[in-house]
C-alpha positions as CSV (number, residue, x, y, z in Angstrom):
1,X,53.1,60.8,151.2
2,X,54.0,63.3,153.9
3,X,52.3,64.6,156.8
4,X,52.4,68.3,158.8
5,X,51.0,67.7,162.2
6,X,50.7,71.8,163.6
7,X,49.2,73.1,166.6
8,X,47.7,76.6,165.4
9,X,47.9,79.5,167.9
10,X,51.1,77.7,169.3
11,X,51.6,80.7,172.5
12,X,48.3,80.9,172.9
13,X,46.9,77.3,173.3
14,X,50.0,76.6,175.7
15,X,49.2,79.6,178.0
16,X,45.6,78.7,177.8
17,X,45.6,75.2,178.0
18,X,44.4,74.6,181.5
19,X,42.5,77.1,181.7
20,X,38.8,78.2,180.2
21,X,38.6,81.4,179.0
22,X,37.1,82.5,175.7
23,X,38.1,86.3,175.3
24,X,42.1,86.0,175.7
25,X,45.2,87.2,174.5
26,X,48.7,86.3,175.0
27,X,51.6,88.6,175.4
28,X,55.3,88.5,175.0
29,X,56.4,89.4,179.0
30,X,59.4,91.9,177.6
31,X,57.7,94.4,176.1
32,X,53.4,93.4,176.8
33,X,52.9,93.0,173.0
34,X,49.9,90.6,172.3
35,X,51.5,87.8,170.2
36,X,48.1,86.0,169.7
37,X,44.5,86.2,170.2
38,X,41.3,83.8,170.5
39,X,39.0,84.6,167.7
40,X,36.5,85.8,170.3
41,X,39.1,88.6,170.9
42,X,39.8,89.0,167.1
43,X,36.3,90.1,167.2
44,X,36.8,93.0,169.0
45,X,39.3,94.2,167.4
46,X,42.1,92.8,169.3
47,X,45.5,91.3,167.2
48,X,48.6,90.3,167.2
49,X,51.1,93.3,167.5
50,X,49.5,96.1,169.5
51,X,49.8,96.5,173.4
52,X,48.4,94.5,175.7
53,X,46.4,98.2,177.2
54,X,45.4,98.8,173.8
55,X,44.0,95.6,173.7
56,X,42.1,96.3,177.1
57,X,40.7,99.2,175.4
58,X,39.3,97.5,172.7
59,X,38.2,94.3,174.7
60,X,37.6,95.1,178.6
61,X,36.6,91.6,178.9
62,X,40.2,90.4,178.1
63,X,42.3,87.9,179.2
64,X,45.6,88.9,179.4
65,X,48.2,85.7,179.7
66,X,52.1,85.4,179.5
67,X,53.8,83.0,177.4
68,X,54.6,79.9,179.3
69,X,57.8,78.4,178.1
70,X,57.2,75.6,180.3
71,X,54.2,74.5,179.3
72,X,55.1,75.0,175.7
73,X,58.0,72.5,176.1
74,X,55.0,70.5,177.4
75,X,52.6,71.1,174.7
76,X,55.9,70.1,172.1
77,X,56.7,67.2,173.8
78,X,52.7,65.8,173.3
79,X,52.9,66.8,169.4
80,X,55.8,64.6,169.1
81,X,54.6,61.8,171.3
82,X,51.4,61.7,169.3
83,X,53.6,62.2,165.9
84,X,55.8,58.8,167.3
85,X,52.5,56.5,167.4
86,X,52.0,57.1,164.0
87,X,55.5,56.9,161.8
88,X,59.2,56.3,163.7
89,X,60.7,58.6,160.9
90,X,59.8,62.7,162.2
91,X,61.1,66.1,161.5
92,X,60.4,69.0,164.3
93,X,60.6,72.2,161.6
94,X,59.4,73.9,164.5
95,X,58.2,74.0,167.8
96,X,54.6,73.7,166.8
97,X,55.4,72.0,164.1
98,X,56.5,68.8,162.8
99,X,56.7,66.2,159.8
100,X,56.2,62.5,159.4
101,X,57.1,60.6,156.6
102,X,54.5,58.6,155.4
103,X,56.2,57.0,152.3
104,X,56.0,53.4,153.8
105,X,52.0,54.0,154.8
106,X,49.6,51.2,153.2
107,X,48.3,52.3,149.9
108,X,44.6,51.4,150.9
109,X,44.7,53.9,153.7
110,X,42.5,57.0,154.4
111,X,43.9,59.9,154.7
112,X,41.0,61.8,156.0
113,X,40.6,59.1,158.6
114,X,44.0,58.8,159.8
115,X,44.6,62.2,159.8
116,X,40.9,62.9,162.1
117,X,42.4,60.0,164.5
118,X,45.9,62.3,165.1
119,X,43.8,65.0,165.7
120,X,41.4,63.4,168.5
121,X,44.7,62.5,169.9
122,X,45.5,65.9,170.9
123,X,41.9,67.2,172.0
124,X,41.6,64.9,174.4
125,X,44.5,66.7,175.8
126,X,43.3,69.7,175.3
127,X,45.4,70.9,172.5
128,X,43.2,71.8,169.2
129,X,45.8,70.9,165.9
130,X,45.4,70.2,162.0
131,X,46.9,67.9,159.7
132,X,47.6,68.3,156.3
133,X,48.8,65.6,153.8
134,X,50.7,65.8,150.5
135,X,52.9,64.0,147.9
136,X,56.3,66.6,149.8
137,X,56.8,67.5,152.9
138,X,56.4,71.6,151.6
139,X,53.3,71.0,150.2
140,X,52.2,69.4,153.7
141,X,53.0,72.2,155.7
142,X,51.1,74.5,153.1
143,X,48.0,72.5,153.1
144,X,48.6,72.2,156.7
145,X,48.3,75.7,157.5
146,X,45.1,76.1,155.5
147,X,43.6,73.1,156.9
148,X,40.5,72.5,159.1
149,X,41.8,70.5,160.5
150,X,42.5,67.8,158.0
151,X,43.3,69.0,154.3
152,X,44.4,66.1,151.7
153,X,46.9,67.3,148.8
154,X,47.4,65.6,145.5
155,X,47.5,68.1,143.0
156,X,50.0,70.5,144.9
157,X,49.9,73.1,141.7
158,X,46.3,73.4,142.0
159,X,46.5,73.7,145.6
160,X,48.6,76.5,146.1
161,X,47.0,78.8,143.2
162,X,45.0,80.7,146.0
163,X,47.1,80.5,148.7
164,X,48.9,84.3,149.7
165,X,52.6,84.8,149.1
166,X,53.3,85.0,153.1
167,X,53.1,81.2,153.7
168,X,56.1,80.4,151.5
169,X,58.0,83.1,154.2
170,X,59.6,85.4,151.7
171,X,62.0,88.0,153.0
172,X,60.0,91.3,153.4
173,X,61.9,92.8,151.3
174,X,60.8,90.4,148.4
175,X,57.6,90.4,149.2
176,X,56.7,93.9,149.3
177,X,58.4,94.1,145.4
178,X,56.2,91.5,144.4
179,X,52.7,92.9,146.1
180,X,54.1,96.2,144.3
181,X,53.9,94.3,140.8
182,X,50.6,92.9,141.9
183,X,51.2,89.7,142.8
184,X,49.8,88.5,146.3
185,X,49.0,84.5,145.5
186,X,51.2,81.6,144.9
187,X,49.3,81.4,141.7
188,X,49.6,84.8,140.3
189,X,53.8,83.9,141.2
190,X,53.9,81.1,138.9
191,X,52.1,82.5,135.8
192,X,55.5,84.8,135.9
193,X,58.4,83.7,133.6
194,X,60.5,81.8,136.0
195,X,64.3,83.0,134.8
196,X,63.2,86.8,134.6
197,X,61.6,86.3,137.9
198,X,65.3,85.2,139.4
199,X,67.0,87.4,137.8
200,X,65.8,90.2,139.2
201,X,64.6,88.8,142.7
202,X,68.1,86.6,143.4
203,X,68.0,83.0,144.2
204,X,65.1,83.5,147.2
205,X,62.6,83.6,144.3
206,X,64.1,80.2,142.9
207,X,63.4,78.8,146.6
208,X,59.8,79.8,146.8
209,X,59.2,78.6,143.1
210,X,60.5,75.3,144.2
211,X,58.7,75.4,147.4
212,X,55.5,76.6,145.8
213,X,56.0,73.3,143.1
214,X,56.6,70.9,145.8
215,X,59.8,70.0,143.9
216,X,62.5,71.0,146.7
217,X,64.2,67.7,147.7
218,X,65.6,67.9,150.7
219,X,66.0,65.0,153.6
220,X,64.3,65.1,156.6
221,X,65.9,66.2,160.0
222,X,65.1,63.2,162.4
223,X,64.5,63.0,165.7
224,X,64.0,60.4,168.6
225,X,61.0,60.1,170.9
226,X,60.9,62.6,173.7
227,X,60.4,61.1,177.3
228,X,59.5,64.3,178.9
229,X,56.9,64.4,180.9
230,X,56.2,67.9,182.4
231,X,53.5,69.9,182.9
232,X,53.6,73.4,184.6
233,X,51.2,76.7,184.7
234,X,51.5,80.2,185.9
235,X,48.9,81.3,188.4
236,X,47.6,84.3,186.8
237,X,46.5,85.8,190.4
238,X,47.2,85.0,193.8
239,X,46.8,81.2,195.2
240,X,45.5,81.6,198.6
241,X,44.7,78.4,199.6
242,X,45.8,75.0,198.9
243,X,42.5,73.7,196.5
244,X,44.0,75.2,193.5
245,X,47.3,73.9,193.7
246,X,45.4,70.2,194.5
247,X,42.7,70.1,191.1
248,X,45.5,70.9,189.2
249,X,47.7,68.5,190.1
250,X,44.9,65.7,189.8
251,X,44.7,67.0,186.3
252,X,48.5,67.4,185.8
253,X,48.9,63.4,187.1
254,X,45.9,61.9,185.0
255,X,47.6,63.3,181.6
256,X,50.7,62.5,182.5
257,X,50.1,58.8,183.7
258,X,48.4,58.3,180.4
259,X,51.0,59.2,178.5
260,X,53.7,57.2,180.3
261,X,51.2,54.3,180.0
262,X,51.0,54.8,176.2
263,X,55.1,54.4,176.4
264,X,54.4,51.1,178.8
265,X,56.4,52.8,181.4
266,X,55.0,53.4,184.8
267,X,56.1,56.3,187.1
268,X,59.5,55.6,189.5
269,X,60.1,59.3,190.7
270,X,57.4,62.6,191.2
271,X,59.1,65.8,191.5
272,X,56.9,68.9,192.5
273,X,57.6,72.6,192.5
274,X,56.8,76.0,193.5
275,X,58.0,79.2,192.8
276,X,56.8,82.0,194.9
277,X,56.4,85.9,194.8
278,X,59.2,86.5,196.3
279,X,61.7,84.9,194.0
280,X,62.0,81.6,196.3
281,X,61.1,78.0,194.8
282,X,60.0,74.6,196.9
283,X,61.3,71.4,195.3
284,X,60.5,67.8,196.5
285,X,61.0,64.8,195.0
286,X,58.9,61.5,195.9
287,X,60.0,58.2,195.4
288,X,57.8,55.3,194.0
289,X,57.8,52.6,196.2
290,X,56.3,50.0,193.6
291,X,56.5,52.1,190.2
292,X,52.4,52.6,189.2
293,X,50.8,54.6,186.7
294,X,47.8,54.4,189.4
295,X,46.3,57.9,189.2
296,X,44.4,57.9,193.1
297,X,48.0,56.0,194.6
298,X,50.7,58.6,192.8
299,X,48.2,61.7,194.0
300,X,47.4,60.4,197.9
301,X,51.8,60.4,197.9
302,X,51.4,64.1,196.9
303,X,48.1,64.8,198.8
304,X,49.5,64.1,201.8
305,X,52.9,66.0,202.1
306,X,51.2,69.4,200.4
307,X,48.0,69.2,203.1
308,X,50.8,69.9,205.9
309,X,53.1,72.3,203.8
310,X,52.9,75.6,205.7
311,X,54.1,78.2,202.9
312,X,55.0,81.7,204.0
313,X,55.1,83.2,200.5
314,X,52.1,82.9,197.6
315,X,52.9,80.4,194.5
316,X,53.3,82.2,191.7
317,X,53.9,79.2,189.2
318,X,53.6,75.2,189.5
319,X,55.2,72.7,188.1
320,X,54.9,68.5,188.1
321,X,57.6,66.2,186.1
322,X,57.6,62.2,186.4
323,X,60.0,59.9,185.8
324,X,59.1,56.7,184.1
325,X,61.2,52.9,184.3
326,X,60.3,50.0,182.9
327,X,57.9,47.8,184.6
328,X,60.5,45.5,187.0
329,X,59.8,42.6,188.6
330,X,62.1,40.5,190.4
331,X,62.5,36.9,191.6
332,X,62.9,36.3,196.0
333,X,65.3,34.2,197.2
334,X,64.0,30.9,199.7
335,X,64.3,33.3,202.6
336,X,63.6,36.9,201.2
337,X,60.3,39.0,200.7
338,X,59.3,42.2,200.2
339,X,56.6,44.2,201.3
340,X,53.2,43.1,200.6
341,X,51.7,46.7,199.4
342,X,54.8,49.1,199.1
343,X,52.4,52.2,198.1
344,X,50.1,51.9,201.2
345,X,53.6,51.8,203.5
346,X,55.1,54.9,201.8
347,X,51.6,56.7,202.3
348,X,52.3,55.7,206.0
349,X,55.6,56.7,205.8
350,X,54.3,60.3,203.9
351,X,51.7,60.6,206.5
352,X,54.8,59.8,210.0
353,X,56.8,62.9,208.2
354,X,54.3,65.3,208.2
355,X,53.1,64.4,211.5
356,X,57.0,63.9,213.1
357,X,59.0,66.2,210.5
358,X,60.7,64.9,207.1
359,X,64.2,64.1,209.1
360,X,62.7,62.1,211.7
361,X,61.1,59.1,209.5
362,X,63.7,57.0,207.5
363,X,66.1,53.9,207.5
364,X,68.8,54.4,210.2
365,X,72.8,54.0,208.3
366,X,75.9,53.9,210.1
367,X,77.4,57.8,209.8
368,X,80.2,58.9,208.4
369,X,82.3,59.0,212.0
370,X,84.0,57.5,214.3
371,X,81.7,58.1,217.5
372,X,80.7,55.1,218.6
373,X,76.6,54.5,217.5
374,X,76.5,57.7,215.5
375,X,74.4,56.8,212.4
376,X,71.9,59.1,209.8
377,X,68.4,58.6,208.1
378,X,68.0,57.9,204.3
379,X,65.2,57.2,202.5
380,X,63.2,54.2,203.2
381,X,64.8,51.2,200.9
382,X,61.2,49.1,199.5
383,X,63.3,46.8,197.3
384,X,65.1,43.6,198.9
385,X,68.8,44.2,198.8
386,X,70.5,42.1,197.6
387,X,72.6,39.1,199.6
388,X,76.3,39.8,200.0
389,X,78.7,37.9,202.5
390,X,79.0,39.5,205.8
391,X,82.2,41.4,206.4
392,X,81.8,41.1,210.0
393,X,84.6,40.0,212.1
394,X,84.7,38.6,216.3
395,X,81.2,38.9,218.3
396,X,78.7,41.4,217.4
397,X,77.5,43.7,219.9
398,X,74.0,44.2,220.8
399,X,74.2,48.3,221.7
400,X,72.0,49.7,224.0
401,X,69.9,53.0,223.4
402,X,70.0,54.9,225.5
403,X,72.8,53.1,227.3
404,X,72.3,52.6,231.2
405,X,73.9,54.3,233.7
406,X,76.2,51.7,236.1
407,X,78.5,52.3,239.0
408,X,81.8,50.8,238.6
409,X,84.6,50.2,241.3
410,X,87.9,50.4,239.8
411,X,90.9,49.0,241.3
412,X,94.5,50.2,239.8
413,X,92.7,52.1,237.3
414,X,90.8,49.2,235.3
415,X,87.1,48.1,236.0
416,X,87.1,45.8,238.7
417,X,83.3,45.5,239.9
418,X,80.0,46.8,238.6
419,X,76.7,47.4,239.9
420,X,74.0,47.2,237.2
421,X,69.6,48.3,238.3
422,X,69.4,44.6,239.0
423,X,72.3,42.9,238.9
424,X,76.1,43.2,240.2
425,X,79.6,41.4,240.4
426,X,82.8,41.2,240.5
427,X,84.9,41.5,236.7
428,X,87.1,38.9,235.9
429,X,88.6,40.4,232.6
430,X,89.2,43.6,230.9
431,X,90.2,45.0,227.8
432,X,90.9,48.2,227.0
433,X,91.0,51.4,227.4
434,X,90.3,52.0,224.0
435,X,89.7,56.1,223.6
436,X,87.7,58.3,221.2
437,X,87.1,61.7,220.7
438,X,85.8,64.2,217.8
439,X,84.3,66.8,216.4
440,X,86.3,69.0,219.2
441,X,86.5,72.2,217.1
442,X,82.9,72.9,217.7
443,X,79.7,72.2,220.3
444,X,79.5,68.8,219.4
445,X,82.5,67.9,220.6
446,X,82.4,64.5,221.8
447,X,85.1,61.9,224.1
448,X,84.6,58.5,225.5
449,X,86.8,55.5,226.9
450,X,85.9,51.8,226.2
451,X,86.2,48.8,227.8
452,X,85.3,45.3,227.2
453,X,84.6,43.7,230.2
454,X,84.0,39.8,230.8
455,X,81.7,39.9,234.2
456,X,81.6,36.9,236.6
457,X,79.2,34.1,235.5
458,X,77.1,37.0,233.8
459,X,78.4,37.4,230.1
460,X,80.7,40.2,228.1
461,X,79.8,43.6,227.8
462,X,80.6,46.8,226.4
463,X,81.6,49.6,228.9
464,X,81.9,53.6,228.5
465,X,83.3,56.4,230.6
466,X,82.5,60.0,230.1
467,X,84.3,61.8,232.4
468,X,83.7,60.3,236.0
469,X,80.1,58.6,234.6
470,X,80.2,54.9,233.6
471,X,77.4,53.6,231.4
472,X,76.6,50.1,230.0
473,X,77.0,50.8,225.8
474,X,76.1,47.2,224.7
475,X,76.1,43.3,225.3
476,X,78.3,40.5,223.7
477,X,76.1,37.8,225.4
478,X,74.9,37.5,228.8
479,X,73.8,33.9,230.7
480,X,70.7,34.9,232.4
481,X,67.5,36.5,231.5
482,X,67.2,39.0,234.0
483,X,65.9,42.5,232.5
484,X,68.6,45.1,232.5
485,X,67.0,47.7,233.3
């Protein structure tokens, strides 16, 4: 047994899908021809292949919507996620439509039942569909596209006796010869003498015959699960304020995280978009601390950064797309641990950029430079690295920031005596000078001279000089506890 799992009204039910409107139409964007119509619409007079003003005309009430080729990958993606729960072996004939192979199904089974549970799996999404079942995969997609919504086929002969010419797709050059001799059903086609048929129609007539007989054998192009997980609209007016974007994107994330908890997944990555009127886009990307397919944690993350983005242009479209991992747990060491509620940090963390500014909030990494203490901000690292020996080599060195001015006496052109904000001496050692300098094409052109310096009965320090100003950079160890500043 075979199965056709269609969505009907493909364009149409993407466009519409997250929104509710009854008397709608949606148009092709290159030339505003209505490709497809709610029956509310069809009432009016309004169908597929006249202008979207003529459809106005007819209907003033009418929606007008543009195909959404994002959210139709989206809507797909869910018929073939929904086709994967129930047989591994699927055909996509087409992008609202695709084919499981139900040959290894349990005789016992019921078709009706099994085919009203794929169907509920869709509506709760918001995507209406049918389902039609038969001994080939041709007669499937036939009794699929005259089902409502779940059509069973055994006798595939019988079936297709009423059915019109046009679902087996014949060239319209064929069919218009054949409604000339009076023939307009599958039926009234097959009551013709087969060879004399052929002969004058060519080898397309053979196809539909075998088509029409269910006896075409032909294998089934698989494909492997989809782990897309997308959803996007177009803003048919002008977003104004920030509420819309927010309900949607509560709705967005509660489909989503149940669908990547149906693939026991949970969500590593969130990246949100915008596109604007003027041609511009917004991209951000948010980083799971813990990966969760907790619907209130993964939208506070979002919440938060879109309450204090300040947009100078009006969104035109949005878009949402998670990335799912396996669930991962990992085993401390004696002496590590990690954070005892990741989420809850990165919310702090979400709300300390907003408030400070998204480069000012992060974990500080030595730069690529030579200038002494020059370092960057990554993102925040919520996983434990792991242990590796230390590559370090000699003392380290505590630095100071800011470092603190000092007066230093100098005799024959090394450090001889320095006089820290509370305490001084004389020097007994020195190394150096060691000299820096960079970046000396531009502004930021930087120079500084080093010294080590071992202080009487104090400790070893770090010394700089900029020019004629002496400043204490760091500490190797000290003997006393006295404040240094």
């Amino acid at each position: 047994m075979f199965a056709a799992f269609h969505i009907p009204q493909f364009h149409l039910q993407a466009a519409q899908r997250w929104r509710e409107f009854s008397t709608v139409a949606v148009i092709d964007p290159r030339n505003s021809v209505i490709l497809e119509a709610s029956p509310a619409a069809q009432i009016h007079g309004v169908d597929s292949g006249i202008t979207a003003a003529q459809g106005i005309a007819r209907c003033p009430e009418l929606h007008i919507l543009q195909r959404c080729p994002s959210q139709e990958r989206a809507c797909f993606a869910l018929l073939v996620e929904t086709a994967f729960k129930f047989s591994s072996r699927i055909e996509a004939t087409s992008s609202e439509t695709v084919i499981l192979d139900l040959t290894h199904a349990p005789k016992n089974i019921c078709w009706q039942k099994l085919g009203t549970e794929m169907v509920n799996s869709l509506h709760k999404e918001g995507i209406s569909t049918v389902v039609g079942f038969a001994p080939s995969a041709d007669h499937a997609l036939l009794a699929a596209q005259s089902a409502s919504p779940v059509n069973t086929v055994y006798n595939g002969r019988l079936f297709c006796a009423d059915l019109p010419l046009t679902l087996l797709a014949p060239a319209p050059e064929t069919l218009s010869i054949l409604n000339d001799w009076g023939i307009h059903t599958i039926g009234q086609l097959l009551r013709l003498p087969k060879k004399e048929v052929i002969a004058r129609l060519g080898t397309q007539a053979e196809q539909m015959w075998n088509k029409a007989l269910g006896r075409r054998k032909r294998i089934l192009q698989l494909i492997r699960p989809l782990e897309s997980f997308l959803e996007a609209i177009d803003f048919e007016s002008v977003v104004e304020t920030i509420e819309p974007i927010l309900f949607l994107l509560h709705r967005f994330l509660g489909s989503l995280c149940t669908r990547i908890r149906n693939h026991y997944r949970v969500v590593r990555e969130m990246r949100f978009g915008l596109r604007f009127s003027d041609g511009s886009s917004y991209q951000r990307k948010f980083l799971v601390p813990a990966p969760t397919t907790e619907l209130d944690t993964l939208y506070r993350m979002i919440h938060t950064h879109i309450q204090a983005l300040q947009l100078q242009q009006n969104p035109m479209s949005m878009q949402l797309e998670l990335f799912a991992t396996l669930p991962f747990n990992r085993q401390l060491t004696l002496f590590e641990k990690n954070l005892r509620d990741p989420n809850s940090f990165g919310e702090t963390l979400a709300r300390l950029k907003a408030l400070l500014g998204e480069n000012k909030v992060g974990t500080p990494r030595v730069a690529n430079s030579h200038r002494p203490d020059a370092f960057t901000l990554i993102e925040f690292e919520y996983q434990a690295p792991s242990l590796s020996p230390s590559l370090q080599f000699g003392l380290p060195l505590r630095r100071l920031r800011p470092s603190i001015p000092v007066n230093i006496r100098s005799y024959h052109l090394k450090p001889a005596w320095i006089d820290a904000p509370h305490w001084s001496g004389p020097i007994d050692q020195v190394s150096g000078p060691y000299r820096f300098s960079g970046e000396w094409w531009g502004e930021t052109s930087w120079a500084i001279e080093e010294w080590d310096a071992q202080i009487e009965g104090r400790g070893l320090v770090r010394l700089g000089r900029r020019g004629e100003r002496w400043t204490l950079e760091g500490i190797y160890y000290l003997f006393h506890d006295k404040p240094l500043r």
